[in-house]
C-alpha positions as CSV (number, residue, x, y, z in Angstrom):
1,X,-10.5,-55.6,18.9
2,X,-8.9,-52.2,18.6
3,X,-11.6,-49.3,19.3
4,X,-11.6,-46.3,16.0
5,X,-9.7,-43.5,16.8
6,X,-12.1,-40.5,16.0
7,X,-10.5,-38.1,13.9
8,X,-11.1,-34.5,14.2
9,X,-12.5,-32.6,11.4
10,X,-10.5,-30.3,10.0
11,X,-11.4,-26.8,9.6
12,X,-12.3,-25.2,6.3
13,X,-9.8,-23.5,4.4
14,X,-10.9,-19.6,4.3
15,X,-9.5,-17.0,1.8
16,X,-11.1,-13.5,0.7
17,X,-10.5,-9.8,-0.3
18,X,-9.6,-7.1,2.4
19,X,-9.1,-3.1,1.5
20,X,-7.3,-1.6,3.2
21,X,-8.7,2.6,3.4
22,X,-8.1,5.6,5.2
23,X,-7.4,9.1,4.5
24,X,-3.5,10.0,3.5
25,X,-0.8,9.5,5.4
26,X,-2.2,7.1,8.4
27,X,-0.2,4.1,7.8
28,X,-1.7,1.8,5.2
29,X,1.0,1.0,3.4
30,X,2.7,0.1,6.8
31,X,0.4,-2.1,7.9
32,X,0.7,-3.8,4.5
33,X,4.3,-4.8,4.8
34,X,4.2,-5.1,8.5
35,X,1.8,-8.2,7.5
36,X,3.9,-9.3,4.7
37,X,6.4,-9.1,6.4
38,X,8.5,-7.1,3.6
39,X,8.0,-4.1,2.0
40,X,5.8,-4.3,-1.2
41,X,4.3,-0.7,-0.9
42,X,6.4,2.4,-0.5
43,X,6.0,4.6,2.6
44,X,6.7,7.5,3.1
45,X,6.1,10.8,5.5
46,X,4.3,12.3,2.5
47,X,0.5,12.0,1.6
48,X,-0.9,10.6,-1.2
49,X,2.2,8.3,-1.7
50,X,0.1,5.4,-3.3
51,X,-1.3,5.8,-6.1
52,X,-2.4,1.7,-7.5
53,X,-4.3,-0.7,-5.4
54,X,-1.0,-2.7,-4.1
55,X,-1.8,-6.4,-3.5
56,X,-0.7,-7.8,-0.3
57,X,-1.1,-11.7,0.2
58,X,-1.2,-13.0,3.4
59,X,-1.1,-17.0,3.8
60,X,-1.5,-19.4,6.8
61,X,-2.2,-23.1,7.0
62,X,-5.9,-21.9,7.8
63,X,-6.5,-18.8,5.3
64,X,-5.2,-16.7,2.4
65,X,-5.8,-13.0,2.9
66,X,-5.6,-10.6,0.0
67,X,-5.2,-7.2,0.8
68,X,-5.6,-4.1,-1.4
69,X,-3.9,-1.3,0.3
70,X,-5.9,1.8,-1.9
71,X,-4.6,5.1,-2.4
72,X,-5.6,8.0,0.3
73,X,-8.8,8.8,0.2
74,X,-9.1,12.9,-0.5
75,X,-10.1,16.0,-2.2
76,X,-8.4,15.5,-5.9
77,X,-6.7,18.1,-7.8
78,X,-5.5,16.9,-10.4
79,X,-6.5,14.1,-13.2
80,X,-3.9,12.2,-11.4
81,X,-5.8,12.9,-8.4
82,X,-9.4,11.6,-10.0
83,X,-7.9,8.3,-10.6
84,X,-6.6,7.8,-7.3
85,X,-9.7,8.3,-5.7
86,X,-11.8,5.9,-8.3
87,X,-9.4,3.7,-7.7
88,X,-10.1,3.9,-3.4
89,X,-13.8,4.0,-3.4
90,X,-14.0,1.3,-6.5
91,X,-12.4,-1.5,-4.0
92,X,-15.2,-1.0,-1.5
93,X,-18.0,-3.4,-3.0
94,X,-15.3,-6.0,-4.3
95,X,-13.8,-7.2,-1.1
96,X,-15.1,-9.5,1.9
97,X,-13.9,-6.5,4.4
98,X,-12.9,-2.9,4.7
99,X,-10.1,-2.1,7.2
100,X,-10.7,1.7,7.7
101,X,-7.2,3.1,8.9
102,X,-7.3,6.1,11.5
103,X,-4.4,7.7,13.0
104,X,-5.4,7.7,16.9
105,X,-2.9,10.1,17.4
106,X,-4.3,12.9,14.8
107,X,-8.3,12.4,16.1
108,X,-10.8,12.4,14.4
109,X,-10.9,14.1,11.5
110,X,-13.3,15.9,8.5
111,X,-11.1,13.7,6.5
112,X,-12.2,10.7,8.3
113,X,-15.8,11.6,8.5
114,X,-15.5,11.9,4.8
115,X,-14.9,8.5,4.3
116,X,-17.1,7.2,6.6
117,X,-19.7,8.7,4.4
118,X,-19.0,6.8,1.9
119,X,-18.5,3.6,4.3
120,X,-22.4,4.1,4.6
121,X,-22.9,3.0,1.1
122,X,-21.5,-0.1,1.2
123,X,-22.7,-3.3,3.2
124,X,-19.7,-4.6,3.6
125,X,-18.1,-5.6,6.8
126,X,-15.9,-2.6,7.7
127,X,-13.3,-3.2,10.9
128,X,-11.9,0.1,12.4
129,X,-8.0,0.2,12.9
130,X,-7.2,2.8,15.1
131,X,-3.4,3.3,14.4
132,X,-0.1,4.6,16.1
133,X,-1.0,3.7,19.5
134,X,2.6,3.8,20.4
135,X,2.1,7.6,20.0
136,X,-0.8,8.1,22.9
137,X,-1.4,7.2,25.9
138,X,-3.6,4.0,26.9
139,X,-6.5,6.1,28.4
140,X,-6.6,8.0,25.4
141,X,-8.1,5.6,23.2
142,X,-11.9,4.6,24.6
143,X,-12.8,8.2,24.4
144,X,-11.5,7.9,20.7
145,X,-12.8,4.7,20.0
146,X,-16.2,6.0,21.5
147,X,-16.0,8.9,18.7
148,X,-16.1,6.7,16.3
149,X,-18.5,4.6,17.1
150,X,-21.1,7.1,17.1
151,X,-20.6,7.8,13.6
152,X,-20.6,4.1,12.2
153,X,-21.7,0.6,13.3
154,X,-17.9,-1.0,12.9
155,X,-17.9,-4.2,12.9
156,X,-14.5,-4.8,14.8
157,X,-12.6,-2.1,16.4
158,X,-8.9,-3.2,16.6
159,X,-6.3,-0.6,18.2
160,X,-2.8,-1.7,16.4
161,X,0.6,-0.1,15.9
162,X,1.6,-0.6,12.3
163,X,4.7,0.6,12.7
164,X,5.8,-1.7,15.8
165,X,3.4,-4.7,15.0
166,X,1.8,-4.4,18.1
167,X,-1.6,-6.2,18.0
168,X,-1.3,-6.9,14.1
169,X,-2.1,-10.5,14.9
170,X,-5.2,-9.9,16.5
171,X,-6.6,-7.9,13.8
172,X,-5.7,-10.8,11.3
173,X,-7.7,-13.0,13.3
174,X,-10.4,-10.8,13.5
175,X,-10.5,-10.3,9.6
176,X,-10.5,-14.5,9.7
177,X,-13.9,-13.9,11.1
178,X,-15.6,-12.2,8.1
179,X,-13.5,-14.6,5.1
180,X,-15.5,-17.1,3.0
181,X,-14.6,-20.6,2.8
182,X,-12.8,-20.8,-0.1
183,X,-9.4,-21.4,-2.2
184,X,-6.5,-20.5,-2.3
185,X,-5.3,-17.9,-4.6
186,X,-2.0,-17.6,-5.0
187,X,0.7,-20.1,-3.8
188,X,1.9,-19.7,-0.2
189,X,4.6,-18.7,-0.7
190,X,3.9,-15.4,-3.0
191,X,3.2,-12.0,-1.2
192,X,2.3,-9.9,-4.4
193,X,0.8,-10.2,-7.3
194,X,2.3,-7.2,-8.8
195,X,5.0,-7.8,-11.4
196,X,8.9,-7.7,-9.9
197,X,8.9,-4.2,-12.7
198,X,6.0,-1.9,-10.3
199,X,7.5,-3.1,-7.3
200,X,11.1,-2.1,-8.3
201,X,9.7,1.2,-9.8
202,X,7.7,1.8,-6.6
203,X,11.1,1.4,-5.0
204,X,12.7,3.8,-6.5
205,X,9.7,6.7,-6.6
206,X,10.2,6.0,-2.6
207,X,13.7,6.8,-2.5
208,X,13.0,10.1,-4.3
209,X,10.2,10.8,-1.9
210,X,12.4,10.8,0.8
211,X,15.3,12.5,-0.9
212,X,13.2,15.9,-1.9
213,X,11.5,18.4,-1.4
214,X,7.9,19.2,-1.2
215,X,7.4,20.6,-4.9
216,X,8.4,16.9,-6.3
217,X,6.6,14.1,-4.5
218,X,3.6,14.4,-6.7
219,X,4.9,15.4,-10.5
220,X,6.6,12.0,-10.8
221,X,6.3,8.9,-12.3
222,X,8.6,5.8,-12.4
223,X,8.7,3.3,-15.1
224,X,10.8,0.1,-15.8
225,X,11.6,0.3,-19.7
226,X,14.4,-2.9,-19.4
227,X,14.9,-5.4,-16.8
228,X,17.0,-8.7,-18.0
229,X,19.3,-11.2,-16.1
230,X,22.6,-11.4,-17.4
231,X,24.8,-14.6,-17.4
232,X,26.5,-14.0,-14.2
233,X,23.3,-13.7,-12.7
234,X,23.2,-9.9,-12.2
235,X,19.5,-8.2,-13.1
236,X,20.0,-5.5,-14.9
237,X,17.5,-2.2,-14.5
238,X,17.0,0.6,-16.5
239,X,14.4,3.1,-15.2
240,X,12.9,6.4,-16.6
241,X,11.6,8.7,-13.9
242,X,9.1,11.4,-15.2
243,X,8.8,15.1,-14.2
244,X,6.8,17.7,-15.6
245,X,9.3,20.6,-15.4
246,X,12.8,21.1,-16.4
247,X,13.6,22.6,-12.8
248,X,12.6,19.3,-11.4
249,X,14.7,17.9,-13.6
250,X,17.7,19.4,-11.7
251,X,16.6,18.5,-8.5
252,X,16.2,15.3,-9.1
253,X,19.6,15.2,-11.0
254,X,21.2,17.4,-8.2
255,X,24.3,19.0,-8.1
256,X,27.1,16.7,-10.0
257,X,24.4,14.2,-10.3
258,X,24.9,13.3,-6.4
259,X,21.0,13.1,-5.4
260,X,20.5,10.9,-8.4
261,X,23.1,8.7,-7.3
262,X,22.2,8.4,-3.6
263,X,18.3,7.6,-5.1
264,X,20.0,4.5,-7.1
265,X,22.1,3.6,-4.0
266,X,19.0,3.2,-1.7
267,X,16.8,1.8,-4.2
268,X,19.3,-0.9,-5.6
269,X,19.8,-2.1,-1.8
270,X,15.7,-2.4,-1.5
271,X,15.5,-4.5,-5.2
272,X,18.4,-6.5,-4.6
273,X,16.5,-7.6,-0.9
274,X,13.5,-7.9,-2.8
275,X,15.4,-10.0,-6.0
276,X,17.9,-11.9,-4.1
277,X,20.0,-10.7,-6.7
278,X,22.8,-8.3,-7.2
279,X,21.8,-6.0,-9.4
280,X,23.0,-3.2,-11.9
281,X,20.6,0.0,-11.7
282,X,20.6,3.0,-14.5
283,X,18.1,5.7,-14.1
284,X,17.1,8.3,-16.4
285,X,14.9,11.7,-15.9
286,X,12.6,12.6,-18.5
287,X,10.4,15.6,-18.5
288,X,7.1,15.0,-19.8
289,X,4.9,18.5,-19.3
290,X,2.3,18.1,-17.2
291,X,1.7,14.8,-17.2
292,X,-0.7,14.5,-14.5
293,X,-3.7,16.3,-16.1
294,X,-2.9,14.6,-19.6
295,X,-5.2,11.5,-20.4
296,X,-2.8,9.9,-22.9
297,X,-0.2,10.1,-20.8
298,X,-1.4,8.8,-17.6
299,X,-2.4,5.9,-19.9
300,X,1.1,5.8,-20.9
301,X,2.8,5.5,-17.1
302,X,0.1,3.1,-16.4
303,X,-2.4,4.8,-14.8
304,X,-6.3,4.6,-15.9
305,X,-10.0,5.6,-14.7
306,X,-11.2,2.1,-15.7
């Protein structure tokens, strides 16, 4: 008689909501598609660059992580500005865990501090990721880790570099810690669960983040108005990118149309890596006066305080 084999239970099947916060410019949106493992939120050297929650999914054969990768938290300025931060603090009581973002290099910060105010009102989990370790030295970081800790009970303090991926995967195990048992969302094989349209516009605002100067970054808006597949196979893209001022306009343009073009070069190469797809790109500029402190229009490029 053949004795049972015993067969091992299997473990659960986790899956949850993570934000990802932090103050502008530490490296959320790099942590993001370091995860990922391609770029579904635009980086850049700027502040403030996102402005939506971004939806990251993360999948293994043991848990789905969602992740919400918020806009900096700051002071606003504008209308533009109010919705952004609505949008950051609104995440906090909706998710299983809060990865606060903090740029070891900088220190600790009043804009840190800031945030960790508003941590206080919250009970949910909140793991500190102390970022760009590649940029100090070793023994810098229990003296900043000890900082932090005296101003909030983290639950998990994980030193990373976004940028490289060093210690990335510890952290995702740690956030396995505080996920629910539960199902999974999306199918394994999706990493967003934005539309193909934001993440090609997204593309293209990056490209013009990069390519000017400091007046533009924040008085733009990119929308898709036409995206179809032709018969050869080739996804055609027209895009309308919003300024508030005609002298923007120019920039944008440049001279002979030449920064335009080189902001359709780069961002064509990012959508077709993205669609797997050749694709035909056509972009517009539009000036739409002060758009950022109109409520009708922000409702128009997408944005809202709801």
């Amino acid at each position: 008689m053949k004795e049972k084999v015993k067969e091992t239970a299997k473990e659960p099947f986790k899956s949850g909501f993570v934000a990802i916060i932090g103050r502008p410019n530490v490296g959320k949106s790099t942590l993001m598609n370091q995860v990922i493992g391609q770029k579904i939120a635009i980086m850049s050297d700027k502040p403030q660059t996102t402005r939506n929650k971004i939806h990251g999914v993360y999948t293994t054969e043991s848990m789905q992580i969602v992740f919400l990768d918020t806009p900096g938290i700051h002071k606003p300025k504008s209308r533009l500005g109010d919705y952004m931060i609505k949008t950051a603090e609104g995440t906090l009581g909706e998710v299983d865990a809060i990865l606060f973002l903090a740029d070891v290099a900088d220190g600790l910060g009043g804009g840190d501090k800031f945030i960790i105010e508003r941590l206080k009102q919250v009970s949910t989990p909140v793991i500190l990721v102390l970022n760009k370790i590649d940029k100090v030295h070793p023994d810098d970081l229990l003296p900043a880790i000890s900082a932090y800790n005296e101003l909030y009970p983290f639950a998990q303090i994980v030193p990373v570099s976004a940028l490289l991926g060093s210690n990335v995967n510890t952290l995702l195990e740690q956030i396995g810690r505080y996920l629910p048992e539960g199902p999974m969302y999306y199918p394994a094989d999706q990493v967003t669960d934005h539309p193909e349209q934001f993440v090609c516009a997204e593309l293209i605002r990056e490209k013009i983040l990069h390519l000017t100067r400091e007046e533009i970054p924040h008085s733009i808006a990119v929308t898709i108005e036409d995206m179809y597949v032709e018969e050869n196979g080739v996804v055609n893209i027209s895009a309308v990118v919003f300024v508030e001022r005609d002298s923007q306009k120019g920039i944008i343009i440049g001279k002979n149309g030449s920064l335009l073009k080189e902001v359709g070069k780069q961002a064509r190469e990012d959508i077709e890596k993205l669609l797997g797809s050749r694709t035909f790109l056509e972009i517009w500029v539009k000036v739409k006066k002060d758009w950022r402190n109109r409520e009708h229009l922000l409702r128009d490029l997408g944005f809202s305080g709801e």
